[in-house]
ZAMARGU-4260 file (C-alpha; in steps of 0.2 Angstrom, whole numbers, plus 5000, padded with zeros to 4 digits):
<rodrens>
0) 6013/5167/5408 | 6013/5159/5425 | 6006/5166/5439 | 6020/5169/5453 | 6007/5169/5469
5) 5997/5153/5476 | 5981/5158/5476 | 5977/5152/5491 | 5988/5167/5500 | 5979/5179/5492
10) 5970/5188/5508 | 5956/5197/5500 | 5947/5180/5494 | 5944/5179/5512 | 5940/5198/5517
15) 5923/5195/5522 | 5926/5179/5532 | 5941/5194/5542 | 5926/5205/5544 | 5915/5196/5551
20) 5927/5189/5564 | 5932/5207/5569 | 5915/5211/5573 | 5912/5194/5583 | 5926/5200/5594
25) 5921/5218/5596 | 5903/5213/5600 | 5911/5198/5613 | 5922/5212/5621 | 5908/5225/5623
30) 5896/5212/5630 | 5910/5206/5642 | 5914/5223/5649 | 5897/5227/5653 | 5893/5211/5662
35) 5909/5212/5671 | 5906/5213/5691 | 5915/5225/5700 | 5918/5224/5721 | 5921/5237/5731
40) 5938/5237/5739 | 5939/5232/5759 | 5952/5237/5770 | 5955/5223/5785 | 5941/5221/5796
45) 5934/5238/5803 | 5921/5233/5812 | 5903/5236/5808 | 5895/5254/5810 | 5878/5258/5811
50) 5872/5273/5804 | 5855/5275/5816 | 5860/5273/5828 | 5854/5285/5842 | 5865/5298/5849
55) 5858/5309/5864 | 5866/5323/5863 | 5866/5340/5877 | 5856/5355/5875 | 5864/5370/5883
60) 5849/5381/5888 | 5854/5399/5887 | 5845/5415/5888 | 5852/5432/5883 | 5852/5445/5894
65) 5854/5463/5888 | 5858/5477/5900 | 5846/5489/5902 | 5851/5506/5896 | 5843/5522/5905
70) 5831/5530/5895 | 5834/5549/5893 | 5822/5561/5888 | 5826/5569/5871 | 5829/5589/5870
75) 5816/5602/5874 | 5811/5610/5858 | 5815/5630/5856 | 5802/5640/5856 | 5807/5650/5843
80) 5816/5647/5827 | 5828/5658/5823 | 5834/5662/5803 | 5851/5663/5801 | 5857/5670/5786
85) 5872/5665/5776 | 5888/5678/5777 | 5895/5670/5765 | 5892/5671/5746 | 5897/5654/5735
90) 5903/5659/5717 | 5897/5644/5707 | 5906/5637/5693 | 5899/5636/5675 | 5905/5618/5667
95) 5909/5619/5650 | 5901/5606/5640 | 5915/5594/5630 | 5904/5586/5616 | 5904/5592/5601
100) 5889/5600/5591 | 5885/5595/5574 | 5888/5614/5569 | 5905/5613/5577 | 5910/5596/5565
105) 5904/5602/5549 | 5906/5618/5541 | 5889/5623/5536 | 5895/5636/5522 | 5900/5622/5512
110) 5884/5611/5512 | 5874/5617/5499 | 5857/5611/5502 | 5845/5606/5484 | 5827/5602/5486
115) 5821/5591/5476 | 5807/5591/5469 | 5795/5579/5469 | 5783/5576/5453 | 5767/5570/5460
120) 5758/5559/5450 | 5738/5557/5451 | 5732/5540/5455 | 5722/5535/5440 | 5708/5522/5440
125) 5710/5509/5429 | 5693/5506/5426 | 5692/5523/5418 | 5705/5516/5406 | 5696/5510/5389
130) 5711/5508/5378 | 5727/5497/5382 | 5746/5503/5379 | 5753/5500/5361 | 5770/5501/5355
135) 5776/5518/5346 | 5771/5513/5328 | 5760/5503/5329 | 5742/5507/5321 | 5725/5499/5321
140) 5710/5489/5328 | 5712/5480/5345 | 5716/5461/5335 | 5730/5469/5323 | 5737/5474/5339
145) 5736/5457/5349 | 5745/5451/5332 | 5762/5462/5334 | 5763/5459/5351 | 5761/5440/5348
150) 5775/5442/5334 | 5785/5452/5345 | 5784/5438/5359 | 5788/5424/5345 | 5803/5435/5340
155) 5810/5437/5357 | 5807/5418/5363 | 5816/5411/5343 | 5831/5421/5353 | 5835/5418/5368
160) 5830/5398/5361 | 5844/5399/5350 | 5855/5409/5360 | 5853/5396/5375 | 5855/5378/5362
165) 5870/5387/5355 | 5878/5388/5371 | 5875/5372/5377
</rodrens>
């Protein structure tokens, strides 16, 4: 079988050669735009201005001037005070709170209330404890004891072994 494309067409025999001619022009590009001077534009000749210089300007000098107002003595006070009292009486109005009461929300006959009680358990010193916790059924000296609970550890570690290589 022949092959039907010239070899030398193929384009990715020269994929790196590409590559490394993009990134030539992309670096040539970048480092033309940041050297690139810019100018500012000028309109025709203006002439020249020059920002210091001096400029004298006037100063208005003026004072304010405020009329004089007569000054008048302030009301003799009475000799005697006089207590007036009201004719009138003033019925006062008694606002009606609008907030409800937790009483009002909830029926309290149907709330039945159970105290629980509490079973208070003395704290107890464990250095007052001499003997250590056995299993129900279990009898004998402290070693025969360490033996079950080794066997009973064994037991439980075989398990859960097998249970996990089965599953995997």
């Amino acid at each position: 079988m022949e092959i039907k494309k010239n070899p030398k067409s193929n384009l990715e025999n020269f994929s790196k050669i590409f590559m490394q001619i993009g990134l030539v022009l992309a670096l040539f590009v970048t480092y033309a735009a940041i050297e690139q001077k810019t100018y500012d534009k000028t309109y025709g000749d203006l002439g020249t201005v020059t920002m210091n210089a001096e400029m004298e300007e006037e100063t208005i000098i003026t004072e304010r001037v405020e009329p004089v107002k007569p000054k008048t003595p302030p009301p003799p006070t009475p000799e005697k005070i006089e207590i007036v009292e009201d004719e009138k009486e003033i019925e006062e109005t008694v606002i009606e709170s609008t907030e409800t009461d937790e009483t009002e929300a909830v029926e309290v006959e149907e709330i039945e209330e159970v105290e629980e009680v509490e079973e208070v358990i003395e704290d107890v010193s464990f250095m007052v404890i001499e003997d250590v916790p056995v299993f129900p059924g279990c009898k004998g000296n402290k070693a025969a004891l360490k033996n079950v609970l080794v066997k009973w550890y064994k037991n439980i570690l075989a398990e859960n072994l097998m249970q996990n290589c089965l599953m995997n």
